[in-house]
N, C-alpha and C positions, 0 to 999 in steps of 0.2 A: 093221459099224459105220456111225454116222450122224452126221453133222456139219452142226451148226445154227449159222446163223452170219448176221445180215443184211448182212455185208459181204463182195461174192461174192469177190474179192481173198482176203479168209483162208480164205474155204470152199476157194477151188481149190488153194489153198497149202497148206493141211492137206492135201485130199486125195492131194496130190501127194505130197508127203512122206511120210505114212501107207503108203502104199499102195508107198515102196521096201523096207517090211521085210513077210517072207517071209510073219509069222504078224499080218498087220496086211490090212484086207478093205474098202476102205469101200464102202458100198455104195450110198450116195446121198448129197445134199446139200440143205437146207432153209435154206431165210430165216426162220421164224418157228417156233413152236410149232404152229398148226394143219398147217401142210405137211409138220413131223417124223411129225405121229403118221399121218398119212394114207402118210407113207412105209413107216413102221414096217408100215403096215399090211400094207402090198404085198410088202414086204420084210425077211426075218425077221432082225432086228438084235439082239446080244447089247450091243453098248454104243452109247450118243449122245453126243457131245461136244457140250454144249448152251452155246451164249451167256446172261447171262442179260438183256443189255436189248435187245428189239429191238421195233419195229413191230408193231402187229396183235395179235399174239399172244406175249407175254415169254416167260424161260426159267422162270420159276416156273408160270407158267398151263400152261405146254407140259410141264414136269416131271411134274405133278398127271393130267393127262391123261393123258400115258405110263402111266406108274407104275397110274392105273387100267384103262389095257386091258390091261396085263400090268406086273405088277411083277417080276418077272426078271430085266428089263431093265434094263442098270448105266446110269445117266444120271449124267455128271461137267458140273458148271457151271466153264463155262473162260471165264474174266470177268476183267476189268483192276480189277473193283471188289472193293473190301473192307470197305464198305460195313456197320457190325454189322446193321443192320437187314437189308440184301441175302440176308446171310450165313443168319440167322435165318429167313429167308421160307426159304429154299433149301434147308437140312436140315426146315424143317417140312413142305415139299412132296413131300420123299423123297429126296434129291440122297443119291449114293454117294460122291460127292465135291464137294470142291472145291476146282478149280486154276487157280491166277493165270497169265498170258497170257503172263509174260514167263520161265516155265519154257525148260528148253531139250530142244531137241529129244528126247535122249537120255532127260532125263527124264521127259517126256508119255511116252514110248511104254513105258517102266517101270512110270509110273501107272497105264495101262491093261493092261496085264501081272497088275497089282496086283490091277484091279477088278476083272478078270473070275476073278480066284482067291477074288476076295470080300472084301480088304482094304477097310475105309472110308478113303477119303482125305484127309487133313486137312493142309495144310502146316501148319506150325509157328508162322507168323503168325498162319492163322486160329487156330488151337487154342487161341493165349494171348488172344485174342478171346472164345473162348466161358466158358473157365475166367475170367474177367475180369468176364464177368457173370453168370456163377454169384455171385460175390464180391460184387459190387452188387446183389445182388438180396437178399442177406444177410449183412448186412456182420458181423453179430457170428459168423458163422461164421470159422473158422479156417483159410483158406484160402492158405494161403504154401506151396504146392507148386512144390516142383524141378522140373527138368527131365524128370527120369523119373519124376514124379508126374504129370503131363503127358503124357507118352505112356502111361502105364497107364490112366489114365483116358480115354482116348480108346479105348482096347481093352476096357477096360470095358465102355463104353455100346454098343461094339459086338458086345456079348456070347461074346468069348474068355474060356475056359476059363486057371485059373493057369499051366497047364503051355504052355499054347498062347501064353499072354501072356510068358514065360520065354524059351518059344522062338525067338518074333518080335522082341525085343530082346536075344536073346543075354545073358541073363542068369542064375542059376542059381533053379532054384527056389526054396528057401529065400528068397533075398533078393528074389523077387517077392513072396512072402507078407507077409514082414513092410513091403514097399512097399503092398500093399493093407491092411495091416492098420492102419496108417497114415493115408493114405485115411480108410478107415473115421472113425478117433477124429477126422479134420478135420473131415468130415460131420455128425460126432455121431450116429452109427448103428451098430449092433456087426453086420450079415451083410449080406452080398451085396445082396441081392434090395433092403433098405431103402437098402443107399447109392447104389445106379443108378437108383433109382426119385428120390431126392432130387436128384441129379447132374441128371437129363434132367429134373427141375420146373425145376431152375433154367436152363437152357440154353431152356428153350421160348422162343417167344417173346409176349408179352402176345398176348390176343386182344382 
C-alpha cells in the first residue's frame, strides 16, 4: 500500500496506524502524484490511498497516471472534499473509490479489505451525488429511486452479476430482479446492457 498525502502529519499517521493490522503493508509515502507513481514504480503496491488536492501534481492527474502504468492497482481518493465536480474528475480518472477523511479508523481499513476484493467504493453521500445528476441531466427521466435502488445501481455500474448483487445486500434473488427491473422502466430501457450504458452517460462528467 501507498499513501499520498501533501500533509506529512496524515501521511505518518496513516501509516502508523495502517501498518498495526496484520494484513495492512504500507509500503511508502508520497506528497504528490508524480512521487506516487515513481514509488509505485519501485514498489509493487496493490492499493494507494490518494489525497485528491495537493501541490505539483493533484490526486486526479496522479490517479490517471497510476492507472495508466498499471490499472490493477485499486487507488481510493481519501479527500475532505465532496465537491460534485471533484467527485466527477475522480471516477472519470479511474478512482476505485471514494472516501471522506472523517471515516473512522475501523472503517478505512474495511474499505480497503473491500477494494482489494474488488468492491467499488462509494459512500452513501457521494452516491446520492452521482444519482442526483443523473436526474439533472434528465430531468423528464423518472428518477425517484430508494434507498436500495441506490445501492443496486451502484452495483450495476460496477458490473455485478443479479446473484452477486443479492448476495452483497443480503437480499433474496427474486426481489433483486424485480429491483432492477424497476431500474430498468426508471431509465426507460428494457435490458441490462441499455440501462448502464444510459446510467454511466448520465454520471460522466461534461467534457
Amino acid at each position: 500500500m501507498v499513501i499520498v498525502d501533501d500533509h506529512g502529519i496524515i501521511r505518518d499517521s496513516l501509516k502508523k496506524m495502517l501498518n498495526t493490522f496484520e494484513d495492512m503493508h504500507v509500503l511508502g509515502t508520497a506528497s504528490n502524484g508524480f512521487e506516487a507513481l515513481e514509488l509505485i514504480k519501485k514498489e509493487r503496491a496493490d492499493i494507494v490511498l490518494m489525497d485528491a488536492i495537493m501541490p505539483i501534481c493533484n490526486g486526479i492527474e496522479g490517479t490517471k497516471m497510476i492507472k495508466n502504468y498499471d490499472d490493477t492497482i485499486k487507488v481510493l481518493m481519501l479527500t475532505t472534499f465532496s465537491d460534485k465536480e471533484l467527485i466527477y474528475n475522480a471516477f472519470n480518472a479511474g478512482i476505485d473509490g471514494y472516501v471522506l477523511k472523517d471515516i473512522t479508523t475501523e472503517s478505512l481499513v474495511k474499505v480497503i479489505r473491500n477494494a482489494r476484493k474488488g468492491d467499488l467504493i462509494i459512500p452513501s453521500r457521494i452516491a446520492a451525488i452521482l444519482i442526483k445528476q443523473i436526474q439533472a441531466k434528465d430531468p423528464q427521466m423518472n428518477l425517484s429511486f430508494n434507498k436500495t435502488e441506490d445501492e443496486i445501481i451502484i452495483q450495476l455500474l460496477k458490473g455485478l452479476s443479479n446473484k452477486e448483487i443479492a448476495q452483497k445486500l443480503n437480499i433474496s434473488y427474486g426481489t433483486t430482479r424485480n429491483y432492477i427491473s424497476d431500474i430498468y422502466s426508471k431509465v426507460a430501457e428494457s435490458d441490462r446492457e441499455s440501462a448502464i450504458k444510459k446510467l454511466k452517460k448520465y454520471i460522466e462528467d461534461d467534457e
